[in-house]
ZADO-1210 file (C-alpha; in nm, 4 decimals, padded with zeros to 6 digits):
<atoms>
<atom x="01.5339" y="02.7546" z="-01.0074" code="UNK" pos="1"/>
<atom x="01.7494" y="02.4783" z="-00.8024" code="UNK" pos="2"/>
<atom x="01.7534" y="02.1020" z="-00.8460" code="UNK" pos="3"/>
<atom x="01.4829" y="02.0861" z="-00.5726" code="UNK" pos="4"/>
<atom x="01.2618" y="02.2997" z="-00.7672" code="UNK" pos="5"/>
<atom x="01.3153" y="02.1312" z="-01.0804" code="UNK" pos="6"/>
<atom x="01.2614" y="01.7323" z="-00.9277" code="UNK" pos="7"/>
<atom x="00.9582" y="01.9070" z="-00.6986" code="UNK" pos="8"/>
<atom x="00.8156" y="02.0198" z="-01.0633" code="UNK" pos="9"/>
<atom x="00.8508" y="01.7232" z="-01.2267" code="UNK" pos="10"/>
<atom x="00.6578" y="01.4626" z="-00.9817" code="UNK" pos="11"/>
<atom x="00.4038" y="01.7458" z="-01.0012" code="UNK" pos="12"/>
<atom x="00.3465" y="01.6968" z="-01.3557" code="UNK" pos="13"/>
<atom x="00.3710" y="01.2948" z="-01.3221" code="UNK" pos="14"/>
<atom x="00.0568" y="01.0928" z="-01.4181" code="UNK" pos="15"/>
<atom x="00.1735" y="00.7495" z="-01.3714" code="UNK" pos="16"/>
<atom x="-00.1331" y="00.6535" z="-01.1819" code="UNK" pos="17"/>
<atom x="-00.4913" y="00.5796" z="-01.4115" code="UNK" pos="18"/>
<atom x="-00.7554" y="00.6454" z="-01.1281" code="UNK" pos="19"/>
<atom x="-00.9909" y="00.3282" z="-01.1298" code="UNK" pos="20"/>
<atom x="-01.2813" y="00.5187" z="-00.9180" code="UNK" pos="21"/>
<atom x="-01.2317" y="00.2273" z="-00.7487" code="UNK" pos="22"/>
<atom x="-01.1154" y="00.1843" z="-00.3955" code="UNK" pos="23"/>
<atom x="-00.7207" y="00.1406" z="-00.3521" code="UNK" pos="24"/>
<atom x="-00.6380" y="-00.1924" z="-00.2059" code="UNK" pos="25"/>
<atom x="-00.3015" y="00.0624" z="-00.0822" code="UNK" pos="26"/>
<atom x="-00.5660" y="00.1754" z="00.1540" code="UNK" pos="27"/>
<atom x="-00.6482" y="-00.1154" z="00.2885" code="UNK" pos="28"/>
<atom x="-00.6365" y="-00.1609" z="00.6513" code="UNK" pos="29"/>
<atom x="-00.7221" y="00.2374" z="00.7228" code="UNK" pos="30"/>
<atom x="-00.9865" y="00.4716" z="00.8407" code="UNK" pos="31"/>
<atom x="-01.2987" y="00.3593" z="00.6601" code="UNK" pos="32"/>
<atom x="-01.4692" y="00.7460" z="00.6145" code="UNK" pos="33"/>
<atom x="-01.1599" y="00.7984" z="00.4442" code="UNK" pos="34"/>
<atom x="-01.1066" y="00.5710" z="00.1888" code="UNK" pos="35"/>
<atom x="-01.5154" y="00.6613" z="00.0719" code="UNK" pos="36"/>
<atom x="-01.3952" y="01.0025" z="00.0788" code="UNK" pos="37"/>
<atom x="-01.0958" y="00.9158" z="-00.1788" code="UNK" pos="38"/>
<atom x="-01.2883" y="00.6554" z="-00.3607" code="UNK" pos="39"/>
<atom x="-01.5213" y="00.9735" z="-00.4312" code="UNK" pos="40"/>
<atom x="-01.2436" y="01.2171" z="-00.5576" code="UNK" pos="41"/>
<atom x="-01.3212" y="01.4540" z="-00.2845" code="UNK" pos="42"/>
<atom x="-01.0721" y="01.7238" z="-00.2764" code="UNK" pos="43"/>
<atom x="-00.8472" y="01.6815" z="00.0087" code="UNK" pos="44"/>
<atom x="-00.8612" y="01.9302" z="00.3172" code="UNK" pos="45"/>
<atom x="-00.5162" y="01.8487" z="00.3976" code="UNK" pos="46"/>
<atom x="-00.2893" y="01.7934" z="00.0263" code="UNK" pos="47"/>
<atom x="00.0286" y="01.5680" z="00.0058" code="UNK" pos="48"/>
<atom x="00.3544" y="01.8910" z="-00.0034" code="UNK" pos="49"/>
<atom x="00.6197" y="01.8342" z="-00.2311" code="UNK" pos="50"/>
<atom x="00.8188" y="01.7022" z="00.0727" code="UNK" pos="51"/>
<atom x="00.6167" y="01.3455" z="00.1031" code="UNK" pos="52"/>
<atom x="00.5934" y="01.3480" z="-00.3127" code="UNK" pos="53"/>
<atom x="01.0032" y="01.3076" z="-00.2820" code="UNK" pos="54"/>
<atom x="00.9016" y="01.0588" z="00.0135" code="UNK" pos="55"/>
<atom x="00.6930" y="00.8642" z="-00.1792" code="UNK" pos="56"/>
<atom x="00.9280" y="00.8897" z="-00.5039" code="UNK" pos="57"/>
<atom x="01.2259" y="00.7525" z="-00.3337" code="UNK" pos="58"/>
<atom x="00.9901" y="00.4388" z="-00.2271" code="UNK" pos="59"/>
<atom x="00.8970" y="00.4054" z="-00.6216" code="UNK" pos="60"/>
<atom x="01.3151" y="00.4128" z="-00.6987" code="UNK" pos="61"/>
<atom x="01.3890" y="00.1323" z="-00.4449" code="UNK" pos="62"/>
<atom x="01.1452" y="-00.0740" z="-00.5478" code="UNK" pos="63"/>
<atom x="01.2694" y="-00.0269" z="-00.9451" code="UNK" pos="64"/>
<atom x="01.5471" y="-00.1396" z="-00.8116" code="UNK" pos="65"/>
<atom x="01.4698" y="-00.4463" z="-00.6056" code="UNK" pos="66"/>
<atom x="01.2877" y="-00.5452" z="-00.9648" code="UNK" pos="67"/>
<atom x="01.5205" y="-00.5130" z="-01.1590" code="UNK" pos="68"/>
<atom x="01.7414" y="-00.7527" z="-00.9721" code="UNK" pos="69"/>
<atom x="01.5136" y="-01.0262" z="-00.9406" code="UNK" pos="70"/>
<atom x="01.4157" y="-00.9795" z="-01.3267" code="UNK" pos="71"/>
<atom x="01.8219" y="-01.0082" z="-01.3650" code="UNK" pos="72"/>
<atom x="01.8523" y="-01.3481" z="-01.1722" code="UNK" pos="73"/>
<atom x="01.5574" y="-01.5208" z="-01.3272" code="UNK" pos="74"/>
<atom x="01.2888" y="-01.4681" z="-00.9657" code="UNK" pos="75"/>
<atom x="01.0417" y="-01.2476" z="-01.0911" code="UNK" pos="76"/>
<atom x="00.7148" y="-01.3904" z="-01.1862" code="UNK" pos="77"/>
<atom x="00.5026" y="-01.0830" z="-01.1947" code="UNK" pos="78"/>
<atom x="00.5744" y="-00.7332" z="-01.1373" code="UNK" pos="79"/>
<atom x="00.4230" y="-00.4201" z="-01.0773" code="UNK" pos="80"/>
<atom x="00.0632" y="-00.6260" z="-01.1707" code="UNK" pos="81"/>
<atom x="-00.2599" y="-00.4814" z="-01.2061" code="UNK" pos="82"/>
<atom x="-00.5146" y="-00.6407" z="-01.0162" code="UNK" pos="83"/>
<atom x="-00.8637" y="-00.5161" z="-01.0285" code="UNK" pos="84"/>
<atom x="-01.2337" y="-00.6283" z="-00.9459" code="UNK" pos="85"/>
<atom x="-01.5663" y="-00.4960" z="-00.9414" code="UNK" pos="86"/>
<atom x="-01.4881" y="-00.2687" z="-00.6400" code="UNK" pos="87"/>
<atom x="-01.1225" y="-00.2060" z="-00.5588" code="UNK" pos="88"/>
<atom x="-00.7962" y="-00.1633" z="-00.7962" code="UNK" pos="89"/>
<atom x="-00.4227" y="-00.1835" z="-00.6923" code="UNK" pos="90"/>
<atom x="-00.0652" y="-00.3226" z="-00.8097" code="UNK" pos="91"/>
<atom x="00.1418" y="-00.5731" z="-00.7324" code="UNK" pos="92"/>
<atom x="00.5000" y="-00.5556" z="-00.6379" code="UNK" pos="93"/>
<atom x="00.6213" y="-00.8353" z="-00.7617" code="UNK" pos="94"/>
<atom x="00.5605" y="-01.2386" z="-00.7021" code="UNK" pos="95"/>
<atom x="00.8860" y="-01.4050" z="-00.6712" code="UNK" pos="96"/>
<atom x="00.9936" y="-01.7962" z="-00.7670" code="UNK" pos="97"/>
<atom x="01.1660" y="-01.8786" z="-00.4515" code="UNK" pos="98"/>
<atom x="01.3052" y="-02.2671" z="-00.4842" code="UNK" pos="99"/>
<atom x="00.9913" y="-02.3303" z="-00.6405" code="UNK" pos="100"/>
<atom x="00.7465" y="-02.1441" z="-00.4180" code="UNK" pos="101"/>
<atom x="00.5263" y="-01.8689" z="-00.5404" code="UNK" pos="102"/>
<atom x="00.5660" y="-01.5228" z="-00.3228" code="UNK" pos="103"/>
<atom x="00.4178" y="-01.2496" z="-00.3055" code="UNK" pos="104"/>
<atom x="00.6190" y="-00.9651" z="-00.2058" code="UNK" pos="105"/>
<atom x="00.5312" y="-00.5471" z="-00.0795" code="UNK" pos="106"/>
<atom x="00.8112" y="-00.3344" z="-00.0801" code="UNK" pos="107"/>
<atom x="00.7942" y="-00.0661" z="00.2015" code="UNK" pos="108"/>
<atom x="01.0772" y="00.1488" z="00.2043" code="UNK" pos="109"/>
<atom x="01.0582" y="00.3199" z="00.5630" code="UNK" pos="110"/>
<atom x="01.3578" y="00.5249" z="00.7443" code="UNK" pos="111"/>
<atom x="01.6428" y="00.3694" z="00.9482" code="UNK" pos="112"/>
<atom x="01.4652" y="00.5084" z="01.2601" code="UNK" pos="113"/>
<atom x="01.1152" y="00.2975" z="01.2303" code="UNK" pos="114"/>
<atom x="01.3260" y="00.0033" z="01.0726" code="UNK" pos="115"/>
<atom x="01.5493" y="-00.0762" z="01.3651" code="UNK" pos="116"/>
<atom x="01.3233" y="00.0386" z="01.6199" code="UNK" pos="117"/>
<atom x="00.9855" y="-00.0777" z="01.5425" code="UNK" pos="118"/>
<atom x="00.8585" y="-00.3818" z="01.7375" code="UNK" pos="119"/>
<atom x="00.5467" y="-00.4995" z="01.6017" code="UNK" pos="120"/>
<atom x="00.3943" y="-00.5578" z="01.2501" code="UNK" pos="121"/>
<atom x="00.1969" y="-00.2911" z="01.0746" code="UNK" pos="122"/>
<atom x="-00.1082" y="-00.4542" z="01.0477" code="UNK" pos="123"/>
<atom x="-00.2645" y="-00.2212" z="00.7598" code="UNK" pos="124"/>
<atom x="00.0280" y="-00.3149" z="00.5120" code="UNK" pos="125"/>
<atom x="-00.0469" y="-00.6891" z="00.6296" code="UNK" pos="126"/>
<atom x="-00.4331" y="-00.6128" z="00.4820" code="UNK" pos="127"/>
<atom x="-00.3041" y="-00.4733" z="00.1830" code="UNK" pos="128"/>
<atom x="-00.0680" y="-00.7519" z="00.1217" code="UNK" pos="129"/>
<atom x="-00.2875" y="-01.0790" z="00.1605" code="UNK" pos="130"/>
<atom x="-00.5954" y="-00.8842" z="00.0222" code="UNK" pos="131"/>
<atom x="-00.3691" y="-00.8931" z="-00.3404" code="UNK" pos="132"/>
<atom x="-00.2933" y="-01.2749" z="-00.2558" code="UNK" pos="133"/>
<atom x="-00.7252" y="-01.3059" z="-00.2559" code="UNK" pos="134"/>
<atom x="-00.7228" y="-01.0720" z="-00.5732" code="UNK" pos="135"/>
<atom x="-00.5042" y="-01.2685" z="-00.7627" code="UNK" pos="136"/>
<atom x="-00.6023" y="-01.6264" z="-00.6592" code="UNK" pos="137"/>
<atom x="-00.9778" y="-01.5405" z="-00.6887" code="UNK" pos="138"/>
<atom x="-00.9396" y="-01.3586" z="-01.0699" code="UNK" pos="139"/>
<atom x="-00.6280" y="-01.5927" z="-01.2193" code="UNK" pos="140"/>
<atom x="-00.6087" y="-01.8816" z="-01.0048" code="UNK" pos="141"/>
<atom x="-00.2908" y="-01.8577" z="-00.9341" code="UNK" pos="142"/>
<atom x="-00.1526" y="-02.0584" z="-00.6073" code="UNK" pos="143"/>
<atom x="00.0272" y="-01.8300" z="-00.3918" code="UNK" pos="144"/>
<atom x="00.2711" y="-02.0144" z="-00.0940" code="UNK" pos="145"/>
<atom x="00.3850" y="-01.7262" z="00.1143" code="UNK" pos="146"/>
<atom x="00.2889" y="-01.3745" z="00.1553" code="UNK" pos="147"/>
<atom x="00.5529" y="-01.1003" z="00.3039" code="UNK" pos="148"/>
<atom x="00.6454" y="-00.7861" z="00.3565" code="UNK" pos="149"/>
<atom x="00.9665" y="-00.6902" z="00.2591" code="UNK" pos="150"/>
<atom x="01.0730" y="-00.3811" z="00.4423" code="UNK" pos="151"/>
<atom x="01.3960" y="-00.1892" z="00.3325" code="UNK" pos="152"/>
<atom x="01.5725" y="00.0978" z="00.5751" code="UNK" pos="153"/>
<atom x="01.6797" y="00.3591" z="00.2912" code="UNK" pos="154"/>
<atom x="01.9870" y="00.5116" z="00.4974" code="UNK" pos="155"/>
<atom x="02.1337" y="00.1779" z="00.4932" code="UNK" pos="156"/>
<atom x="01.9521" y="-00.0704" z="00.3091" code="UNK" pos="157"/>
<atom x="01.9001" y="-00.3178" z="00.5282" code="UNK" pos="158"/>
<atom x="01.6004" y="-00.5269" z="00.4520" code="UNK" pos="159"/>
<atom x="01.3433" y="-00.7326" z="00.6918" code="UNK" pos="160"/>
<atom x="01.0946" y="-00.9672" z="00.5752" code="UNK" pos="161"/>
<atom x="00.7707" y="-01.0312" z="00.7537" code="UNK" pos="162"/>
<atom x="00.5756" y="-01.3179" z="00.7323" code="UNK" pos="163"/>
<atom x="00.2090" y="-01.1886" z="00.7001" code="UNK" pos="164"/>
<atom x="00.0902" y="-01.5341" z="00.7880" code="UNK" pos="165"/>
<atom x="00.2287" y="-01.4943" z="01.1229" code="UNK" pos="166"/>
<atom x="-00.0670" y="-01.2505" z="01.1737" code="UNK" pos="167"/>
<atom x="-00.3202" y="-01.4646" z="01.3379" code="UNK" pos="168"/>
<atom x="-00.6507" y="-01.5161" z="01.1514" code="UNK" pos="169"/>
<atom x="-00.5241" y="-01.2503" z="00.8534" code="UNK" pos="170"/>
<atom x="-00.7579" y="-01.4164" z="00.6163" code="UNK" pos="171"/>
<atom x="-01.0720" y="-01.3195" z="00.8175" code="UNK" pos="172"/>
<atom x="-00.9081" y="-00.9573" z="00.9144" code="UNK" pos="173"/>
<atom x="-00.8882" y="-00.8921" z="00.5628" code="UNK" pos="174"/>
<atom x="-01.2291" y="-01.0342" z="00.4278" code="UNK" pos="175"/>
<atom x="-01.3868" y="-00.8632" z="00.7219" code="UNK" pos="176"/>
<atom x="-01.2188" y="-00.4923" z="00.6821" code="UNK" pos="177"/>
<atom x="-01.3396" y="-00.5267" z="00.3203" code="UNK" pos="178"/>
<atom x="-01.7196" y="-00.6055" z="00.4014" code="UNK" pos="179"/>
<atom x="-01.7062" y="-00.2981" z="00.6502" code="UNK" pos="180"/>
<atom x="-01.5978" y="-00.0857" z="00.4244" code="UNK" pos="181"/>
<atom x="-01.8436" y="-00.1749" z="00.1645" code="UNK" pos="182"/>
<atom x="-02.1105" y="-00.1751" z="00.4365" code="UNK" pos="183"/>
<atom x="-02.0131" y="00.1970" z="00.5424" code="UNK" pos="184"/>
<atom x="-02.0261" y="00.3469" z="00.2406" code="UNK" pos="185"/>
<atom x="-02.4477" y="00.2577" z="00.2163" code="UNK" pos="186"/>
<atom x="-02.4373" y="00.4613" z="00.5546" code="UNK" pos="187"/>
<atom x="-02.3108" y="00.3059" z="00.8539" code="UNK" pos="188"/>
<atom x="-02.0749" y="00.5357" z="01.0439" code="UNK" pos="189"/>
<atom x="-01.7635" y="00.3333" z="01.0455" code="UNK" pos="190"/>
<atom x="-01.5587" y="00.6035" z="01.0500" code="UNK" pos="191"/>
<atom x="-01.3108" y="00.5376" z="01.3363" code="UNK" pos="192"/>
<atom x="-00.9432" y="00.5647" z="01.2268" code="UNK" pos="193"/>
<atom x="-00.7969" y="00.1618" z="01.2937" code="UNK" pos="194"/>
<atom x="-00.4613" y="00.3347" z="01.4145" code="UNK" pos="195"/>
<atom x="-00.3637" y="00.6346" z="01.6604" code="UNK" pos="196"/>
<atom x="-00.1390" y="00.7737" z="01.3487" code="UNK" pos="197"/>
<atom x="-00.3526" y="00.7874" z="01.0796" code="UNK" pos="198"/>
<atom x="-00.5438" y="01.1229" z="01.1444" code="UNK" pos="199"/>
<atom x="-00.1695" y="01.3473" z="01.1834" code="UNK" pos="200"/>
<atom x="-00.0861" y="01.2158" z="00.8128" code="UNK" pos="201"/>
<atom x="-00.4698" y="01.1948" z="00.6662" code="UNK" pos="202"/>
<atom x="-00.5197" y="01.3913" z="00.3607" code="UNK" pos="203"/>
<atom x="-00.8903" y="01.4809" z="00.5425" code="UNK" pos="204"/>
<atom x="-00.7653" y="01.5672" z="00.8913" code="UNK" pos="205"/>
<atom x="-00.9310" y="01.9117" z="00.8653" code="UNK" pos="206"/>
<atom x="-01.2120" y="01.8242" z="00.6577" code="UNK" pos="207"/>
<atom x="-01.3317" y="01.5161" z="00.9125" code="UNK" pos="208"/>
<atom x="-01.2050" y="01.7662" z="01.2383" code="UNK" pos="209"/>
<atom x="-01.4506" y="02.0199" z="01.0936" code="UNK" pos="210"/>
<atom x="-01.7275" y="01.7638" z="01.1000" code="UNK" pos="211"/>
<atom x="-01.8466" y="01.8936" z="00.6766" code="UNK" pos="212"/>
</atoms>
């Protein structure tokens, strides 16, 4: 057995992640038959390989990372928080004390290609972010001053922060993507994909092709 066999066997057996059977606010912002379809545990058409596991583990290792620093210097409010209400369940990066501002803070670690190339906000991680700023204000009343979007090119960590507030009327996007969703699971068909990428990478692609 080599190394890759042995890491590829380990994030197999991880269990980090306590299913809510709630939907994932790390969804947010996506193809609405799809997120019913995970909120219900069906078993996907299309499974994540062990290639995007390593993907998705490098993302959890950078943003250790980033945490740890700010825990070092004294910035870090909250991290990796649980926030959860009576219908969706997802974590918190970290909220930051910048000069006395509150900020909320994703981490999405992307390659150097998509970093220094990509000219527009992606407006699903925008929905995921302020939709933890109305979690967290609504449950704890805490005041948050900023929401952003850190991302972070892994072949050369340079970082880029995104003001999601620069996304005109986010607050409505967000409220409204979340009473569609709700509204399309009691059986409105609302299941057009919000982005031209998301069917390649869905976990359903064959399942929702097949029309079952």
């Amino acid at each position: 057995m080599n190394i890759e066999q042995i890491i590829n066997e380990y994030l197999n057996r991880e269990t980090n992640h306590i299913d809510s059977g709630k939907h994932k606010v790390s969804l947010a912002g996506r193809c609405y038959r799809m997120r019913v379809w995970d909120k219900q545990k069906l078993a996907p058409s299309n499974p994540v390989d062990d290639r995007m596991k390593r993907v998705f583990e490098v993302g959890n290792i950078f943003h250790n990372w980033l945490q740890d620093i700010l825990e070092n210097r004294g910035l870090l409010l909250l991290r990796e928080f649980d926030v959860e209400d009576n219908y969706r369940a997802g974590r918190i990066d970290a909220v930051v004390n910048n000069e006395g501002k509150k900020i909320l803070y994703d981490f999405k670690t992307v390659h150097s290609r998509k970093f220094h190339y990509q000219d527009k906000v992606d407006i699903h991680y925008c929905i995921q972010a302020w939709t933890y700023k109305q979690m967290l204000e609504n449950q704890f009343d805490i005041h948050i001053d900023a929401v952003r979007i850190l991302y972070i090119s892994k072949d050369d960590l340079c970082m880029r922060e995104i003001d999601v507030k620069t996304v005109e009327d986010i607050d409505e996007i967000t409220t409204k993507d979340w009473e569609e969703l709700l509204r399309y699971e009691k059986g409105e068909p609302l299941n057009i994909p919000k982005q031209s990428w998301e069917c390649k990478y869905c976990v359903y692609q064959d399942k929702c092709k097949g029309g079952e």
